[in-house]
C-alpha positions, 0 to 999 in steps of 0.5 A: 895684379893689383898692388894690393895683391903683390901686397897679399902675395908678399906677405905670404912668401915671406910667412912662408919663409919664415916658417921654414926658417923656424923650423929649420933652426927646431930641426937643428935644435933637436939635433943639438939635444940629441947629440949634447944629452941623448935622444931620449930628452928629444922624445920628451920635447916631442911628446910634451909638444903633442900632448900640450896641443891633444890632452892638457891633463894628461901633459899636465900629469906628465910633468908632475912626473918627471924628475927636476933636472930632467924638467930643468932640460925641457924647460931649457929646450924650449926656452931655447926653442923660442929664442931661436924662433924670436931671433928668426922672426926679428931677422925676417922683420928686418927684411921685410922693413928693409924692401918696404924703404926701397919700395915707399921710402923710409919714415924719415922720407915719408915725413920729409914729404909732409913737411916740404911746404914747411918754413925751413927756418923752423925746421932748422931751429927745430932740429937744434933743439931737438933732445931725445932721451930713451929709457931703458928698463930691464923687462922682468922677464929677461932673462938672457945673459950677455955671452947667451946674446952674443950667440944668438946675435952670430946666428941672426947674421947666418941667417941673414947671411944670402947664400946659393944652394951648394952652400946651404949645407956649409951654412947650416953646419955653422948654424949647429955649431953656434946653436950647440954653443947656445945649449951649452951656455948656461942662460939663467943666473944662478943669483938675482941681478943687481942693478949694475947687472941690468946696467950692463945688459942695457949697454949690450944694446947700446954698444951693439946698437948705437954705431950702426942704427944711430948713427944711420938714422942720424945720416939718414935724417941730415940727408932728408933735411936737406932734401926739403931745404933745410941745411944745417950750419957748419959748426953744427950736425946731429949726434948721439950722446955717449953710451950711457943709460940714457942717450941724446940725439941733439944737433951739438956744435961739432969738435975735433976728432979724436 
C-alpha cells in the first residue's frame, strides 16, 4: 500500500479506538448513574438519547414532564456524558499528534528545515527578540469547576495508561472509581464567578500545563536551532515567564538557580 493508504488505514484504526473508548467510558457512566442514583435515571438517559434521534416531539413533551431535580439529573448525565467523550478524544488526539512527530518530525522540526539556508545571525538575533504573549479568556461556556478538572485530568492519564489485557479489568475499576467521583462533584457554581475565579481556572492550565509543554517546546526549539547552525550565547536561553495571566516566552539572559 501506498503511504497514503497506511494514511486511510491509520485514521481508520484510530476512529475505530476511539470510539470504543468513548463508549467504554458511557457504559461505565451508566453504571455509575445506576449505582449513585438507581436505574431508573439510567432508563431516562436511554430513552431521551432514543427519542432525541426518532421523535423530537415526543422527547421535547418528555421533558416538559419531567420533574426539575430529576431534569437537573439528566441534565447532569449528559453533560458528564461529553466531558467523558471530550477527554477521550483529547487523549486519542494526543496520540495520534505524538506518532505523527515520530513519523514526520515535530513542526518546530518541520520549520528548521525551511530555514537551514537562513543567515543564522538573523535567526539568532530573532530568537532573542522573540516575545510571546498568550491571552487567556475564559469561554462563556466553562463551566467546569477546578476539583471537576482534576477528576477528569486522573481519567485522561488512565486512559493513556499502555495496559496488557489481564489488566484491563483492574484499569476499568480505576476508571469507575474516578468517573463516580466525577458524578458526586458538583460541577456547576451555585453563584456566577468573579473575575478572581476566572483567574484562577486560567492558572489551572498554567500550573498544570507550563512545567511540562513549555518547557519541552522551549528544549525542543533550542535543540532545532542548533541543528540549523544556530547556537545561543551562554549567558543566554528561552525561558518562560512565571505563571501569570499572561506568559512570555523570550531568549533572557540566564540566572542562578534558586
Amino acid at each position: 500500500m501506498s503511504s497514503a493508504d497506511d494514511q486511510a488505514v491509520a485514521t481508520a484504526t484510530t476512529s475505530s479506538e476511539l470510539r470504543a473508548d468513548i463508549r467504554r467510558l458511557g457504559d461505565l457512566l451508566g453504571e455509575t448513574l445506576v449505582r449513585q442514583e438507581g436505574p431508573e435515571l439510567l432508563d431516562l438517559v436511554e430513552k431521551v438519547r432514543r427519542l432525541t434521534r426518532e421523535d423530537g416531539e415526543a422527547a421535547a413533551e418528555l421533558l416538559r414532564g419531567t420533574e426539575l431535580e430529576t431534569a437537573a439529573k439528566l441534565v447532569r448525565a449528559f453533560s458528564t456524558y461529553f466531558h467523558l467523550a471530550n477527554v477521550t478524544e483529547q487523549v486519542h488526539r494526543g496520540r495520534e499528534l505524538g506518532a505523527r512527530r515520530a513519523a514526520e518530525g515535530g513542526l518546530l522540526a518541520r520549520t528548521a528545515d525551511r530555514l537551514k539556508d537562513a543567515d543564522p545571525e538573523h535567526l539568532r538575533e530573532t530568537v532573542r527578540n522573540l516575545n510571546i504573549r498568550p491571552v487567556f479568556t475564559a469561554h462563556p461556556t466553562e463551566a467546569a469547576r477546578r476539583s471537576v478538572l482534576n477528576k477528569l485530568r486522573r481519567i485522561a492519564a488512565l486512559l493513556d495508561t499502555p495496559v496488557i489485557a489481564s489488566d484491563r479489568r483492574r484499569l476499568d475499576t480505576r476508571l469507575a472509581e474516578n468517573i463516580d467521583l466525577v458524578w458526586q462533584t458538583d460541577e456547576l457554581r451555585v453563584v456566577r464567578p468573579e473575575p478572581a475565579d476566572e483567574a484562577r481556572n486560567a492558572i489551572y492550565y498554567l500550573d498544570e500545563l507550563h512545567a511540562g509543554a513549555v518547557g519541552d517546546v522551549l528544549e525542543d526549539l533550542t535543540a532545532e536551532l542548533e541543528r540549523v547552525g544556530v547556537h545561543l550565547p551562554d549567558d543566554t536561553r528561552p525561558s518562560p515567564s512565571a505563571p501569570g495571566s499572561a506568559a512570555t516566552a523570550t531568549a533572557t539572559p540566564t540566572s542562578p538557580r534558586r
